[in-house]
VOKEPA-532930 format. One record per atom (N, C-alpha, C, O): x, y, z. Coordinates in pm, whole numbers, plus 32768, in hexadecimal, padded with zeros to 4 digits. Layout:
% residues N
XYZ
...
//
This chain:
% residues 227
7B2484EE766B
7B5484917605
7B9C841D7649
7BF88422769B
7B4C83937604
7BC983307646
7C148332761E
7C08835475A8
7CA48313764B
7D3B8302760E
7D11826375BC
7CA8822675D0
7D6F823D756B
7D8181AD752A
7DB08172758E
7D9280FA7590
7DE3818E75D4
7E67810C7612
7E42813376B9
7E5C819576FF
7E0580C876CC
7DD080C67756
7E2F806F77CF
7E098048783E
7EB380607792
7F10800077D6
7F4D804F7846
7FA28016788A
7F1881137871
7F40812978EA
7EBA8102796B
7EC080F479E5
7E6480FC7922
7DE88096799A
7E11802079CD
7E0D7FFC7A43
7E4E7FC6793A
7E4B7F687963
7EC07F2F79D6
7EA37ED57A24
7F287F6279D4
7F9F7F8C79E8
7FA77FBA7A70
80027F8C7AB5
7F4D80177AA9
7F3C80557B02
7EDC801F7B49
7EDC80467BBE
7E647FB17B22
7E5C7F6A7B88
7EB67EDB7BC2
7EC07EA37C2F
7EEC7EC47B39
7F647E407B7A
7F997E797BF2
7F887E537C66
7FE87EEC7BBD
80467F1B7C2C
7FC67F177CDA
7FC17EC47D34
7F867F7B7CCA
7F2B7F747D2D
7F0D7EF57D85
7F0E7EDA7DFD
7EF77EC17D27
7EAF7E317D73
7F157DD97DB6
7F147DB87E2D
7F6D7DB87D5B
80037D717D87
803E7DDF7DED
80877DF57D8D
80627E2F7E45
80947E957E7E
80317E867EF0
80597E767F63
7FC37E8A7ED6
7F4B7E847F50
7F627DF67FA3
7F8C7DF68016
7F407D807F5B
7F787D057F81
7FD47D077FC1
7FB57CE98034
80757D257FB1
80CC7D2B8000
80C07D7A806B
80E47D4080D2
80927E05807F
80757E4880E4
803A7E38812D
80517E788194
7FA67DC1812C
7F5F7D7B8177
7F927D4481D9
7F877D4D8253
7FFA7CD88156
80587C5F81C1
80C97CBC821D
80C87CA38296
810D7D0681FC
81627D48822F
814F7DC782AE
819D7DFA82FF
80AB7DDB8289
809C7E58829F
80477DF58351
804F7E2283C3
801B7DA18338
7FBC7D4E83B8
80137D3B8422
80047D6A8493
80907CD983ED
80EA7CA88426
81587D0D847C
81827CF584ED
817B7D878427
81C67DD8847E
81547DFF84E4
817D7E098557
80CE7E1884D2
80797E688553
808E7DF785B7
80CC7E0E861F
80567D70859A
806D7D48860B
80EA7D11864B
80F57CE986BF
81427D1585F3
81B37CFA8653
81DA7D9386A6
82207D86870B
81B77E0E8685
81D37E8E86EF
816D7E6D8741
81867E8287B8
81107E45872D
80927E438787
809C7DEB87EC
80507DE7884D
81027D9E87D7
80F37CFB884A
81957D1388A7
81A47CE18917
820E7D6D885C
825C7D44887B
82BE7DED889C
82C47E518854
83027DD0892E
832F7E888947
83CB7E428937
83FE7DDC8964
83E77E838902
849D7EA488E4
84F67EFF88E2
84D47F6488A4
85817F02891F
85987F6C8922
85A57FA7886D
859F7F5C880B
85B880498869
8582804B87AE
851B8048876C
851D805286F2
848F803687C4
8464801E87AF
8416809E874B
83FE809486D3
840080F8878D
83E181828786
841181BA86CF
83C381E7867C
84B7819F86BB
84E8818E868C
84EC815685DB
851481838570
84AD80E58608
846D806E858F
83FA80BD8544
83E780DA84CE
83B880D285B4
82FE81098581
832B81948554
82D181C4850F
838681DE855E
838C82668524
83C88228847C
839B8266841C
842281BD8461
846A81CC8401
843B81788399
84738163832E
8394813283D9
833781058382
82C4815E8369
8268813B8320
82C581DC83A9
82658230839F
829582A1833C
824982E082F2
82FF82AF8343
8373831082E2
8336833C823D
831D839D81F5
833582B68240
831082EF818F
82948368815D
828883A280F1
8237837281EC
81C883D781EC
8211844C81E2
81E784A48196
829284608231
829A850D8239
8305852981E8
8331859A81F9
835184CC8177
838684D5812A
837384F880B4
833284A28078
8397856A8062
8368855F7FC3
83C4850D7F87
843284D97F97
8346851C7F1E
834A847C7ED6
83C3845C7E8E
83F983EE7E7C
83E984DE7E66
848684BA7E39
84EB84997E74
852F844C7E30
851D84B47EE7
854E84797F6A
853183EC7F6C
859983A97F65
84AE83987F74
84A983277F78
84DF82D47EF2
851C826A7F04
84CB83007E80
84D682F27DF0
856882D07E0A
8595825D7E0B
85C0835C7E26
866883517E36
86A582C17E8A
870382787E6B
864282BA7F01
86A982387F57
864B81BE7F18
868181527F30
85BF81AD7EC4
85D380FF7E73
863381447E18
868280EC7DF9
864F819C7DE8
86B981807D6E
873E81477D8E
877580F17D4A
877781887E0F
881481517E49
87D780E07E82
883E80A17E9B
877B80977EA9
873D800F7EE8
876D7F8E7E79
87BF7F327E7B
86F77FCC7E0B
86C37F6F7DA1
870E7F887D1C
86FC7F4D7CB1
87617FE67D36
87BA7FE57C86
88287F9D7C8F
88547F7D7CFD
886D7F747C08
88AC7F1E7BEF
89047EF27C39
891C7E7C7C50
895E7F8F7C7E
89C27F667CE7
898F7F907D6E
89D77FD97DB2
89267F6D7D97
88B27F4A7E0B
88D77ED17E53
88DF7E7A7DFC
88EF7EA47EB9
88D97E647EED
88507E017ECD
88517DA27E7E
88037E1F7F02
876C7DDC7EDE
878E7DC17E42
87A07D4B7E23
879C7E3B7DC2
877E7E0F7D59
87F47DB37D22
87DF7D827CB3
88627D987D5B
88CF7D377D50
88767CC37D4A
88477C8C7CE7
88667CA47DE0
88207C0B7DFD
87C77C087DB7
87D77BA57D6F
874E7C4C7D95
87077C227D3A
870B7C047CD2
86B77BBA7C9F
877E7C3D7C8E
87917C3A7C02
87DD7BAB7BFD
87BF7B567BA9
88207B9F7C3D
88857B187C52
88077AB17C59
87CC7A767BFF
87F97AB27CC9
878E7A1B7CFE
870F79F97CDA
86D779927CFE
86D97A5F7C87
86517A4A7C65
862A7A967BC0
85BE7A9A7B85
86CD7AD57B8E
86987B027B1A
863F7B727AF4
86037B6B7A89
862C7C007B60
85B77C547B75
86027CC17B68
866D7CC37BA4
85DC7D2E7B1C
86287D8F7AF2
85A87E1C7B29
853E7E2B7AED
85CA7E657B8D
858A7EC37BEE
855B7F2E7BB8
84E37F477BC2
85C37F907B68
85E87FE17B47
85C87FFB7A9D
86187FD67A48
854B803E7A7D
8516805D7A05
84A37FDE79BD
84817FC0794B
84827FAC7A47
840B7F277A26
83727F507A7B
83547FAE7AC5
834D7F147A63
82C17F257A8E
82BF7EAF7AFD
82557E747B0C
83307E897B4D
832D7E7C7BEB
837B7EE47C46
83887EE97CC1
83AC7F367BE1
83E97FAB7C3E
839A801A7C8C
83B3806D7CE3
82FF7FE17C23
828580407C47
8240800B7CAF
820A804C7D08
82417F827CA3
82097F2F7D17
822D7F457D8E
81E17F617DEA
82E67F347D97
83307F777E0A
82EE800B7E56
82DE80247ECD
82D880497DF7
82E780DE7E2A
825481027E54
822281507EA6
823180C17E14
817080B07E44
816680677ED1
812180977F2A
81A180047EDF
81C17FC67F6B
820480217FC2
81C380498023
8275804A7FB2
828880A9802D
826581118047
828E814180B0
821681567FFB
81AA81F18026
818C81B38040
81DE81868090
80F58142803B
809780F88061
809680D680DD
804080F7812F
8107808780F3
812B80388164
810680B28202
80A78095824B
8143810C8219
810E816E8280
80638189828F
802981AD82F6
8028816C820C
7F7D81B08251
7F3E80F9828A
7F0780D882F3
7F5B80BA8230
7F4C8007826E
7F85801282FC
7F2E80298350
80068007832D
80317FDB839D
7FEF80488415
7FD480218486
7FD780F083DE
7F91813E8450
7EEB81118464
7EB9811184D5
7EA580F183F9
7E33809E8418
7E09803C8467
7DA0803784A7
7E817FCE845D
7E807F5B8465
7EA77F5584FC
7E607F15854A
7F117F938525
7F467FA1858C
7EC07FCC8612
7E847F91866C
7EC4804385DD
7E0980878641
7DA780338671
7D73802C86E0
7D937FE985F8
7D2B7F9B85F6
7D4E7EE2864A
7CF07EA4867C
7DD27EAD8649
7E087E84869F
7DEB7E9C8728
7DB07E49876C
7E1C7F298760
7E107F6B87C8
7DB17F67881E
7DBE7F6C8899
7D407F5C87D6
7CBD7F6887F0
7C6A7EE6880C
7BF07EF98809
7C827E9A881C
7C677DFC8804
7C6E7E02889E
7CB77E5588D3
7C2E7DB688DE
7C377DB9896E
7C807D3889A0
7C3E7CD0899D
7D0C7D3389D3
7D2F7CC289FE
7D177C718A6A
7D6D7C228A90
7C9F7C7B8AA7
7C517C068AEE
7C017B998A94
7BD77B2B8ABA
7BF77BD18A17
7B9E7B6589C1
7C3C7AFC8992
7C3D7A82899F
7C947B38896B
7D2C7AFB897F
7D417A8989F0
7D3A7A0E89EC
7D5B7AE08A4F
7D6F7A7D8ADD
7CF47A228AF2
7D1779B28B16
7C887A2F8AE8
7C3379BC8B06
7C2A793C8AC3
7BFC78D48AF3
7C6B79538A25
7CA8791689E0
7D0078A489F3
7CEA782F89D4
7D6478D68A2A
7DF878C88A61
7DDA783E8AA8
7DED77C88A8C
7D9978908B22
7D6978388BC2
7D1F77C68B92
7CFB777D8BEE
7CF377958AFD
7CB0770D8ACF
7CF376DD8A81
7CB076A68A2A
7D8876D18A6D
7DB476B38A0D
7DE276B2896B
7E28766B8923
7D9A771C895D
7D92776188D5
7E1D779288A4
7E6777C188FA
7E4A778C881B
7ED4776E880C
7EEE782D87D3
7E8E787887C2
7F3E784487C9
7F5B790A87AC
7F3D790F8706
7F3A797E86D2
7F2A78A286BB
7F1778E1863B
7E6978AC863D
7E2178DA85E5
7E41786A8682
7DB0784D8655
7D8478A8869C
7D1178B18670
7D9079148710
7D8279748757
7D6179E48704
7CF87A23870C
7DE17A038698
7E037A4C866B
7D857A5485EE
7D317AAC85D8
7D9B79EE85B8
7D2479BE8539
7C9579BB857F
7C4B79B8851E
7C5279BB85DE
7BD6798A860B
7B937A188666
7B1C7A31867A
7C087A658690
7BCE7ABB86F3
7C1A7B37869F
7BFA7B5F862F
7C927B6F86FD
7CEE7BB386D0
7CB67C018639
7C5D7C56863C
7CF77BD585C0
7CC67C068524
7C247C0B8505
7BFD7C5F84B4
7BC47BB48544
7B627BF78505
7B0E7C938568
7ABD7CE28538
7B427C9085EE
7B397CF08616
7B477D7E8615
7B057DDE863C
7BFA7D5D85B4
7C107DE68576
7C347DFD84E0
7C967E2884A3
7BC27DD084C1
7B8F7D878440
7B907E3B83F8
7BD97E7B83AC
7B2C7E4F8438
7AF27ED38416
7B757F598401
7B817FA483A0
7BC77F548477
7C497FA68433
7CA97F7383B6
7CD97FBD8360
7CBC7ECF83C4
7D047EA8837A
7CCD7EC882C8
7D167EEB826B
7C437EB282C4
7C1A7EE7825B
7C397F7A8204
7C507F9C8190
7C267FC182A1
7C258069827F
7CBE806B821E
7CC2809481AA
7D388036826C
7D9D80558253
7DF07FE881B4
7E5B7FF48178
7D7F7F8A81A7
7DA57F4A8126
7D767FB680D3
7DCC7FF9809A
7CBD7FE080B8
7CB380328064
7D0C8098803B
7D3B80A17FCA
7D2580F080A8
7D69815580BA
7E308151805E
7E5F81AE801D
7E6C80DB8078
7EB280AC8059
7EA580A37FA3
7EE680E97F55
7E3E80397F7E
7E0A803B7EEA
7E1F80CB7EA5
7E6980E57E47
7DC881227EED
7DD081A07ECB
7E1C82087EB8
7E0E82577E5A
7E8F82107F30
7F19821F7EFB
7F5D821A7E86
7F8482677E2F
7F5E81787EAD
7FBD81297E47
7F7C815F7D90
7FD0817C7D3B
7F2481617D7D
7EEA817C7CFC
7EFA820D7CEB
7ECC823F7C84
7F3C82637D4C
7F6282CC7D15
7FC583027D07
7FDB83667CC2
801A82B97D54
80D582C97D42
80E282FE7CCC
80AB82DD7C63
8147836F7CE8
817283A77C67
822483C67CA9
828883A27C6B
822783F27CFC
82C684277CF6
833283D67D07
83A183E27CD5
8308837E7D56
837B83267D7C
836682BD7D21
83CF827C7D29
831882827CC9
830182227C6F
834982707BF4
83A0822C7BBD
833682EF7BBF
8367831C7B51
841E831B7B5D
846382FF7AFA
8440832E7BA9
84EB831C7BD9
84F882747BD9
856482447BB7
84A982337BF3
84F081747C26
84C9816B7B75
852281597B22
845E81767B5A
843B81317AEB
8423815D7A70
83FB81167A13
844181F27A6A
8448824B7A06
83D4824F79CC
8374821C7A05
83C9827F796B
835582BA78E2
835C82567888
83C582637849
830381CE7854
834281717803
82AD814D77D0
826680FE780F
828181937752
81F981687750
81EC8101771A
823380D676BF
817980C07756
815C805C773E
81AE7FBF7793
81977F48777E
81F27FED77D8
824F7FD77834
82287FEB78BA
81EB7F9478F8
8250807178F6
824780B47974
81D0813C7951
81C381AF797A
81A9810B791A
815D81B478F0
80C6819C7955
805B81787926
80DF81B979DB
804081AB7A15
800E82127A18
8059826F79F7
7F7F82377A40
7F2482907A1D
7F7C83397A5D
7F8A83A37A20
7FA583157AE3
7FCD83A07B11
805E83C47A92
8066843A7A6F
80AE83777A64
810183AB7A0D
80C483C47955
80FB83FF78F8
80668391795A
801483A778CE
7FF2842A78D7
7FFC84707872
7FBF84687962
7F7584D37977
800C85717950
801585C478F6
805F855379C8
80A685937995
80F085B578FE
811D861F78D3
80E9853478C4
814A850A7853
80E7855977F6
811F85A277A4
8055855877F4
800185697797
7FED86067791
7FED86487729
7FD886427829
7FEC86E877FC
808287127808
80858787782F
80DC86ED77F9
8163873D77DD
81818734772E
81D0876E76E4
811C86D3771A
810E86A77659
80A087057613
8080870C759C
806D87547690
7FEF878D7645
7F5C8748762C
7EFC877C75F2
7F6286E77657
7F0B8662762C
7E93867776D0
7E9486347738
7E3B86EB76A9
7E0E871D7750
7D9D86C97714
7D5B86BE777B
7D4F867D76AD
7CE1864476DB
7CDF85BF76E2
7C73858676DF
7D94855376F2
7D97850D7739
7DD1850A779E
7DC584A677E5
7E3E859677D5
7E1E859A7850
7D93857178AC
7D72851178F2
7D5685EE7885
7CB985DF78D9
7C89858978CB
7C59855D7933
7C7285387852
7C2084947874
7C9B844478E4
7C6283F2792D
7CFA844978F4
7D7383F57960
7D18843E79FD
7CC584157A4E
7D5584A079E9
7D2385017A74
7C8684BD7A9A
7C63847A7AFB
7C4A84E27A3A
7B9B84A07A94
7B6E83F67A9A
7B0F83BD7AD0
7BF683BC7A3D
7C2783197A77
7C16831E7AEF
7BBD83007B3E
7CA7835B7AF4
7CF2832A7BA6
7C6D83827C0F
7C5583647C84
7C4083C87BDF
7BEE84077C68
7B91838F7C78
7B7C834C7CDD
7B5C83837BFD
7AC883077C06
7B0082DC7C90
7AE982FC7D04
7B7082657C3B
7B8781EB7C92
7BA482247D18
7B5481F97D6B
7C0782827D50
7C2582847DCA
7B8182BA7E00
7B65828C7E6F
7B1583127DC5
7A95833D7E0A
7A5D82D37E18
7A2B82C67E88
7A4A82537DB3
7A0182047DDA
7A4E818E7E54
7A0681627EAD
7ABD816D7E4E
7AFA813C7EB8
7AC9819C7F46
7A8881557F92
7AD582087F6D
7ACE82457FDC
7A42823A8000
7A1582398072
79F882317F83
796782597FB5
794081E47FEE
791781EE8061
794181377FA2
794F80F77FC0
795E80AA804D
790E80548070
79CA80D38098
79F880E080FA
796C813C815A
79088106818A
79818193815D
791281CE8199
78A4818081A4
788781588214
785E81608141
77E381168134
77F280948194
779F807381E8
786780528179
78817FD581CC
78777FED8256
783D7F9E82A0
78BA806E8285
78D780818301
784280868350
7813803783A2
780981068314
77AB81038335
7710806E833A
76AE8049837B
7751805582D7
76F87FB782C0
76E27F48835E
768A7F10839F
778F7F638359
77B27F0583CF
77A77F558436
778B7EF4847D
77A27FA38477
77887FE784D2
76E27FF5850A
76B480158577
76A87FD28499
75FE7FD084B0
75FF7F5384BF
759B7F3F8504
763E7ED584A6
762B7E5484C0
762F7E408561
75DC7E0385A6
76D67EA0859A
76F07E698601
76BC7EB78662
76E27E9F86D5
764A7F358648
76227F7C868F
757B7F218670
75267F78865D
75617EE7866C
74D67E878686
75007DDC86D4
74B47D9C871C
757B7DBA86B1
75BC7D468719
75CD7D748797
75FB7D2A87EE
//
């Protein structure tokens, strides 16, 4: 049975999509700045951006809440300077979708960095070539192919957050109500045959995202195995 009110799809891909975007930008930029640059701490940094993987989700949920609630630091300034209220909105979901997220992007992204051979770099260099047209021309489309893995992967996440999004942004239907909290919300109501239409939602999308991926990989891999 379809449900009437399809506003946890819709809802749940905003969040997704907006969350992915930032993790892109955020998620590129931290790989290559570990990738280009040794510091002491360094070791350090990459564990406490990798963190949110071995954390349950309520744990993460608890520190955006002391982050992003009212007497938050972060949710101070925001609320002051820009008018953005964290805590029981449907950017608190965005938040929390971004930082699970953020760890499978930056371990992708990072690898695939790694892997880039820096003589195509340096030969670069030795003609004048400036570090961001380097970066744009050689560098990113090379590790094109991880950076991808770890956006999908990221998307996919993010569209399923449930623990740490239900603590920042609560239960607010029609509001905050995305598909993984519809699901719960719907069998603790008894309501098991829109649970199950939610449940074989979110699988679609994350099966067809993964499969997706696959297909590409393999796509491109038969391209560059005939070049």
């Amino acid at each position: 049975m379809i449900p009437y009110d399809l506003s946890p799809l819709a809802l749940s891909l905003r969040v997704a999509i907006i969350s992915t975007i930032a993790v892109f930008i955020i998620g590129v930029m931290l790989a290559r700045l570990m990738n280009r640059h040794e510091f002491f701490g360094k070791s350090a940094v990459e564990a406490l951006i990798l963190l949110p993987l071995v954390l349950p989700p309520t744990v993460v949920g608890f520190g955006l809440i002391v982050l992003f609630g009212r007497n938050g630091p972060a949710g101070i300034l925001l609320e002051e300077w820009f008018g953005v209220q964290v805590i029981f909105t449907w950017v608190g979901a965005v938040i929390a979708s971004f930082i699970v997220s953020l760890p499978l992007m930056y371990q992708s992204t990072a690898a695939a960095f790694e892997k880039v051979d820096p003589r195509w770099e340096n030969v670069a260099r030795t003609m004048g070539v400036t570090e961001w047209r380097i970066f744009r021309t050689i560098t990113f489309p090379l590790a094109w192919p991880g950076i991808l893995a770890g956006l999908v992967l990221a998307f996919a996440r993010g569209i399923g957050e449930f623990g740490a999004t239900l603590m920042i942004a609560g239960y607010i239907p029609g509001e905050t109500e995305t598909i993984p909290l519809a699901i719960y919300f719907s069998y603790e109501a008894g309501e098991m045959e829109q649970a199950t239409f939610w449940v074989i939602t979110v699988s679609a999308l994350g099966l067809a995202a993964i499969t997706w991926l696959n297909y590409w990989r393999r796509r491109h891999a038969g391209r560059a195995g005939k070049e």
